[in-house]
Z-matrix of the N, CA and C atoms (Angstrom, degrees):
N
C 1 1.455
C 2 1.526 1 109.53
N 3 1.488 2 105.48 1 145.72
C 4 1.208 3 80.35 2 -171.05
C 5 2.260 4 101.30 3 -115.88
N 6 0.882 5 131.39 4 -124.48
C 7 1.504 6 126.78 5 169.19
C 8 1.308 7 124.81 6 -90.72
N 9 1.089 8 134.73 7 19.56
C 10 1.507 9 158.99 8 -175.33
C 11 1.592 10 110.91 9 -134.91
N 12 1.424 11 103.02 10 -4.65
C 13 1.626 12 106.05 11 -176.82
C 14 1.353 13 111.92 12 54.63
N 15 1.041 14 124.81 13 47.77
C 16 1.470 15 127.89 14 -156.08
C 17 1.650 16 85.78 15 -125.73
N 18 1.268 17 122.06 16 128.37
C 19 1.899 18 120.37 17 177.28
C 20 1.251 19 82.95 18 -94.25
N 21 2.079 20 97.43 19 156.06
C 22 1.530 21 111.97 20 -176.72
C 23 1.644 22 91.34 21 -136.17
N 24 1.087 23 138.41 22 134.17
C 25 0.997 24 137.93 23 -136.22
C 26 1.970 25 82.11 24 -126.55
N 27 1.532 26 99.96 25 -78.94
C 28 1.673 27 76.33 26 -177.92
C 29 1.605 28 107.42 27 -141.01
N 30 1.471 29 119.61 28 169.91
C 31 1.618 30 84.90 29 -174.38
C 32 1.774 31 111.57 30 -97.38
N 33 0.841 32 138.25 31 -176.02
C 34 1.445 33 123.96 32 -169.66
C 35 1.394 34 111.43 33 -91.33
N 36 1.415 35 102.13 34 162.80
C 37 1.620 36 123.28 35 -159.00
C 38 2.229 37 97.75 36 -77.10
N 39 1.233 38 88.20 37 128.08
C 40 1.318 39 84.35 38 175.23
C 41 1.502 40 110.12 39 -83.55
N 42 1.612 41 118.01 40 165.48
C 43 1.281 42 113.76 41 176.76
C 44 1.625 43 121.46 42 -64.53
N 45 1.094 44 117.16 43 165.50
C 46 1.617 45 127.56 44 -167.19
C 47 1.654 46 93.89 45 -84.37
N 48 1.359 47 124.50 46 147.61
C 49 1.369 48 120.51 47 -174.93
C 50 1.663 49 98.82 48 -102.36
N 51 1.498 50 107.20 49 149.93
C 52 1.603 51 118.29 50 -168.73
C 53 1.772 52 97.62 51 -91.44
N 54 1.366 53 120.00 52 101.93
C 55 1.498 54 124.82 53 172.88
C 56 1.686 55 118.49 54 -75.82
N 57 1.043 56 101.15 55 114.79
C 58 1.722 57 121.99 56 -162.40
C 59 1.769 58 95.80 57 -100.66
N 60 1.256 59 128.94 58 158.46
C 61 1.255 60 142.96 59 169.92
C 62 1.680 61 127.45 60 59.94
N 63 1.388 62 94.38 61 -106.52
C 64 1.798 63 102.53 62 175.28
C 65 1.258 64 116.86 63 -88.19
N 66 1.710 65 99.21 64 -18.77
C 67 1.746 66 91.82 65 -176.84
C 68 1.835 67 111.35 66 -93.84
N 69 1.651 68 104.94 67 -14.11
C 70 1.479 69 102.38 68 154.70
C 71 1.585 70 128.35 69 -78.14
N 72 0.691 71 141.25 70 -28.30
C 73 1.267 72 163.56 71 139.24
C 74 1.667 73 108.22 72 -28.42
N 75 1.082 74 113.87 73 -44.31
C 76 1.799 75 119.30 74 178.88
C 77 1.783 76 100.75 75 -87.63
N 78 1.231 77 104.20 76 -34.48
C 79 1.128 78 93.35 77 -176.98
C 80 1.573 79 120.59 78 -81.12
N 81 1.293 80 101.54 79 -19.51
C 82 1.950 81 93.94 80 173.47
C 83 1.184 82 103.35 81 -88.15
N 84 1.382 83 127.55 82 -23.19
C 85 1.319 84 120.19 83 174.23
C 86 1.806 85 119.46 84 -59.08
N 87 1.552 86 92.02 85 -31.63
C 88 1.905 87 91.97 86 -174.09
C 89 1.541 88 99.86 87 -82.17
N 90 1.476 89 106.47 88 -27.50
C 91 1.654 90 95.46 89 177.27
C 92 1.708 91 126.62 90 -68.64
N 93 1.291 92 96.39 91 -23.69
C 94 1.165 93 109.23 92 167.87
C 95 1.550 94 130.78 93 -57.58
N 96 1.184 95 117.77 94 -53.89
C 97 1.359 96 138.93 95 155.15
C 98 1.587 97 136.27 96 -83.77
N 99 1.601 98 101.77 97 36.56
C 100 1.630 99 119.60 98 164.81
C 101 1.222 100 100.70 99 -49.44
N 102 1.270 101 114.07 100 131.28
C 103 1.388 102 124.11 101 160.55
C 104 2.050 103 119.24 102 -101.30
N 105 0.871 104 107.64 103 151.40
C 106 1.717 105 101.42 104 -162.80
C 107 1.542 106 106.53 105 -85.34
N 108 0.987 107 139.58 106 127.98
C 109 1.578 108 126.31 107 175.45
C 110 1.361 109 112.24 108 -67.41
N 111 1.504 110 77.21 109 168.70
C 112 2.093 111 101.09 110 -136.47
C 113 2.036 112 90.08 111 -78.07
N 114 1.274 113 141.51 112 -176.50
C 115 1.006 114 124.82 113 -174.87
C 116 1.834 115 100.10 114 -100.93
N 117 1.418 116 116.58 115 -20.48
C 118 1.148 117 97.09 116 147.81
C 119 1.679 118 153.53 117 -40.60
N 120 1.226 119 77.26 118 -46.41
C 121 1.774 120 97.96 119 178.62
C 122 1.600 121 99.65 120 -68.93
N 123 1.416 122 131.60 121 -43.48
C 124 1.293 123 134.48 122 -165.58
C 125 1.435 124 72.32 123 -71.45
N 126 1.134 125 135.76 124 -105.82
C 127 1.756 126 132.16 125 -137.22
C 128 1.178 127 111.67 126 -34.86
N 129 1.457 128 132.36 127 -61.62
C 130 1.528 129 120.55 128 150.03
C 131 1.103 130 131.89 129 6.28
N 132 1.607 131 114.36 130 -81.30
C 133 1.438 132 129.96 131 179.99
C 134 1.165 133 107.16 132 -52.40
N 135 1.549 134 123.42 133 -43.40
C 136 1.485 135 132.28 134 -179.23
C 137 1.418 136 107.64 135 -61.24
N 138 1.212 137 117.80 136 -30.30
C 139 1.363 138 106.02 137 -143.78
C 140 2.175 139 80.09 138 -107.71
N 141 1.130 140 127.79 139 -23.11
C 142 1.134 141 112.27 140 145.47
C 143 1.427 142 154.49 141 -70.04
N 144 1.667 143 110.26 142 -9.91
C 145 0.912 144 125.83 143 -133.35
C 146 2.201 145 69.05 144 -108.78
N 147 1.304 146 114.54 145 -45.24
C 148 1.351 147 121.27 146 -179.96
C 149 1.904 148 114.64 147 -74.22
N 150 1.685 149 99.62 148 -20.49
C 151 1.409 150 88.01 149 149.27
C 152 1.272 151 145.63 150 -61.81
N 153 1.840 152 115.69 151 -44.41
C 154 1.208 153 127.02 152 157.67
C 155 1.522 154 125.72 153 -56.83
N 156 1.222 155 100.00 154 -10.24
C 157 1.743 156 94.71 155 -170.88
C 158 1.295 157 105.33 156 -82.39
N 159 1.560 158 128.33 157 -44.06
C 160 0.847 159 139.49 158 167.26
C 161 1.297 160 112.41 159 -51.12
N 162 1.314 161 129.05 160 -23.69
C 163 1.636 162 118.73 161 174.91
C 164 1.411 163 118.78 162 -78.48
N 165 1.377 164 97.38 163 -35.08
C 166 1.557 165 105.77 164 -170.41
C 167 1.538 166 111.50 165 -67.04
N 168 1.473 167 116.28 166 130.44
C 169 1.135 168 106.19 167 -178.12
C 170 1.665 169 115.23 168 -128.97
N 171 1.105 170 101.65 169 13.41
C 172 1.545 171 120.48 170 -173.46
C 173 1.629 172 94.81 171 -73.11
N 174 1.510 173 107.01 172 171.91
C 175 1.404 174 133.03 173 -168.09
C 176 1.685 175 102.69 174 -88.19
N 177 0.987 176 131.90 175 118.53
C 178 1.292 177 132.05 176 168.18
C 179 1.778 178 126.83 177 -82.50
């Protein structure tokens, strides 16, 4: 809250920056060559992702 008692929830998303030269160039290159996660890494995420659920207890 801020002095107006007014809640601010989040502040806004700034714009995405336009990548010019070597750093565009790296970047289609890494997009290019996504690699898929490993099935380890998926069970992990899974297996955290069902930890939090269980915490959350709020109203959806």
């Amino acid at each position: 809250m801020n002095r107006n008692n007014v809640i601010i929830m989040a502040r806004p998303i700034k714009e995405t920056p336009i990548l010019y030269g070597k750093d565009a160039e790296r970047f289609l290159n890494e997009m290019k060559d996504v690699k898929p996660a490993s099935e380890e890494e998926k069970q992990r995420v899974r297996a955290s992702y069902e930890r939090i659920k269980k915490l959350a207890t709020f109203m959806m």
